[in-house]
N, C-alpha and C positions, 0 to 999 in steps of 0.2 A: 273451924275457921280455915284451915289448911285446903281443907278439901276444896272451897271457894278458890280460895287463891287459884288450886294448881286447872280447876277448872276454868278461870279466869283468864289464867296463862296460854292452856290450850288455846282457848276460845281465840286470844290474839294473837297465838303464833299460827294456827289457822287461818285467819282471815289476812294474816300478811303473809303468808305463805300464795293465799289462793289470786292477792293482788299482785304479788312475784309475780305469779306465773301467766297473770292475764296482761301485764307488761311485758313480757317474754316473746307470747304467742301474738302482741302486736307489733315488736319487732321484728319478728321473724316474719309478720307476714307484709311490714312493711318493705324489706329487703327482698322477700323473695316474689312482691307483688306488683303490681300496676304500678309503682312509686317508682322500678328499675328503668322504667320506659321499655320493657319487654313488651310487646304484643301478644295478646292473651292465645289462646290454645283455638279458638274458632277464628282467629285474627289470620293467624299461624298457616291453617290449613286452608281455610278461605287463599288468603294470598298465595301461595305455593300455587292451588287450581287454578288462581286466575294467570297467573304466570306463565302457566303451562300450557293454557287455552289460549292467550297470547301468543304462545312461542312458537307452539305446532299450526296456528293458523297461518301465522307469517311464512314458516317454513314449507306448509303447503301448498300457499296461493306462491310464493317465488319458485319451486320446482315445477310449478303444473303449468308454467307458461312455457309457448315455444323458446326455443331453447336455454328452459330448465336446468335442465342435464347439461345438455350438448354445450351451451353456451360457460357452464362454469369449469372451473379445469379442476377445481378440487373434487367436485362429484361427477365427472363428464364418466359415462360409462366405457370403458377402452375395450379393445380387441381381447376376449377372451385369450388367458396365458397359455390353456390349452391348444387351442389352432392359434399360436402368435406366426408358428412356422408357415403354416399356409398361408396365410397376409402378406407374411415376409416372401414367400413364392413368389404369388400372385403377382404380387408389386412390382417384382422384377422381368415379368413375362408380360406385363403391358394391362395388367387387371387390376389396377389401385382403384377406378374408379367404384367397381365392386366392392373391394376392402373398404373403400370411403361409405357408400349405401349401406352397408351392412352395419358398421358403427351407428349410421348417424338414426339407423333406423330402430337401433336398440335404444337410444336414448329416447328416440320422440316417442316409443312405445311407454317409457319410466314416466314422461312428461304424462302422458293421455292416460296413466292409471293414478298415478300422485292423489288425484280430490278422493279418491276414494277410502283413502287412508284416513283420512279426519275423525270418520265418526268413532272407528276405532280408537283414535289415543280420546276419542272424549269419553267414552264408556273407561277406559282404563283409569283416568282422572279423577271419575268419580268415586274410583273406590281408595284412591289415597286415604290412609288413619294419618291422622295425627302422629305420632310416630314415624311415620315414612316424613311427612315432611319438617316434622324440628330437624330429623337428621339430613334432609338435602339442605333445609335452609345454613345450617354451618357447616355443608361440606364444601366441595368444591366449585370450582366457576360451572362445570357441568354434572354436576350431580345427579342432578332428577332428570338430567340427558340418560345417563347411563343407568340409573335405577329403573326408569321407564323402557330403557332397551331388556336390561335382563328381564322384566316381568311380563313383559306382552311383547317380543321380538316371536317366539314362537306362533301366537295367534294370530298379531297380524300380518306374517308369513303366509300362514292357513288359510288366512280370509285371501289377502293380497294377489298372490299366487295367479288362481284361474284370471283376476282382470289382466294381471300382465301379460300372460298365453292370448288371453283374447286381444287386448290391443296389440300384440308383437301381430296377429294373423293380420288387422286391421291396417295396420302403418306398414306391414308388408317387409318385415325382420325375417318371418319363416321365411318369405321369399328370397329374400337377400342372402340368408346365410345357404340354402340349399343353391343357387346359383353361383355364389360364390365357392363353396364346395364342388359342384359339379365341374367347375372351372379347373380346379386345383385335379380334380380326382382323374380330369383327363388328360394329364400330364402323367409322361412314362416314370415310373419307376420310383412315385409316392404312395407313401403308406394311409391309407384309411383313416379319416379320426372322428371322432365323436362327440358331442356335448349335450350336455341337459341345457337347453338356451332358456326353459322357463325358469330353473331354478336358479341360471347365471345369472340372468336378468333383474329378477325377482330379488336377490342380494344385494345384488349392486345398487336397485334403486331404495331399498330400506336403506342401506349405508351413507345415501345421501341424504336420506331422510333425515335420517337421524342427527347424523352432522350438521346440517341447517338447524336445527334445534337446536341440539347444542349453540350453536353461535347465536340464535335469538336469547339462548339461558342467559350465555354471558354477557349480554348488552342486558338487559332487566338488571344482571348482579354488577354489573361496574357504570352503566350510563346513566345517569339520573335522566337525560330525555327518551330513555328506551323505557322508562317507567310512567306508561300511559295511561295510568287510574291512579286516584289516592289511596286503596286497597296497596299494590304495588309498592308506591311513594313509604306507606307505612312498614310493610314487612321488608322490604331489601333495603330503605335508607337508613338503618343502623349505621 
């Protein structure tokens, strides 16, 4: 008789054990599920790309118009710091107009290579995990600016690069800066100087790039009208 009971007993402390615990595992996954108003893990990354596909578009059809560059002052590409001296010469010996060309020809070169940069941040986009984007979406106003800069700033350098060389020969920069130099160099008793103008160039215009991103990031994460799809509307209007 014993033996029934304690079998009996099992038997119920069992099956309210096993209802315990299937109460449990539906709280917790009420808390930590769809019930939180989280947007799920395809929502997540979904949103993040489409943000980003947003943000670099906007950012690349605004630099790749005439004056892109030249026209904004936060990304206007200036007088290399290297020859700032020879500009400052020049200017004073009746040659600004040269110093003027040779800037404004650096930037409309940044202008005329910009579209080319697109397909690059979209190959980069695609390979966001899920993990990269939980962590931009609660990091900062530019986040996935800057995550996107450390992970592909090197290749699209690489790719980048040769268009800017080419459109600097095109817009007529190499000309400007060797006229300009030849100007300076025929003046007594200056020293020689040198620069890498595609790799000057080439930095200068990723760095505006970049920064116009950035600023599309931050309208998506604080404008509710800068959030142009209902993708968007879901994953940044937490």
């Amino acid at each position: 008789m014993k033996r029934v009971v304690y079998v009996f007993m099992f038997c119920f402390v069992f099956c309210a054990s096993a209802a315990h615990a299937g109460f449990w595992d539906g709280l917790l996954k009420s808390i930590s599920g769809p019930a939180t108003g989280e947007p799920d893990n395809d929502t997540v990354v979904s949103g993040l790309k489409e943000a980003l596909s947003v943000g670099t578009k906007n950012a690349v059809s605004n630099v790749s118009q005439v004056d892109g560059y030249f026209g904004n002052k936060m990304i206007r590409i200036l007088m290399p710091e290297k020859i700032q001296t020879v500009a400052n010469v020049l200017s004073k010996v009746g040659y600004q107009k040269e110093v003027d060309d040779f800037v404004l020809s650096m930037n409309r070169a940044a202008e005329k290579a910009a579209p080319k940069a697109a397909s690059y941040f979209v190959g980069a986009i695609k390979e966001m995990s899920f993990e990269d984007a939980r962590g931009i979406l609660n990091g900062g106003d530019t986040a996935a600016t800057e995550f996107f800069r450390k992970k592909t700033h090197d290749k699209i350098y690489e790719a980048f690069k040769p268009i800017v060389s080419s459109s600097m020969n095109e817009v007529g920069v190499t000309r400007s800066y060797k006229n300009m130099m030849a100007r300076y160099e025929s003046l007594p008793f200056v020293d020689k100087q040198a620069l890498d103008l595609d790799h000057y160039v080439t930095n200068r215009a990723l760095d505006g790039l970049f920064y116009m991103v950035g600023e599309e990031e931050k309208k998506i994460r604080t404008d509710p009208a800068a959030r142009v799809t209902d993708l968007l509307k879901t994953v940044f209007g937490k």
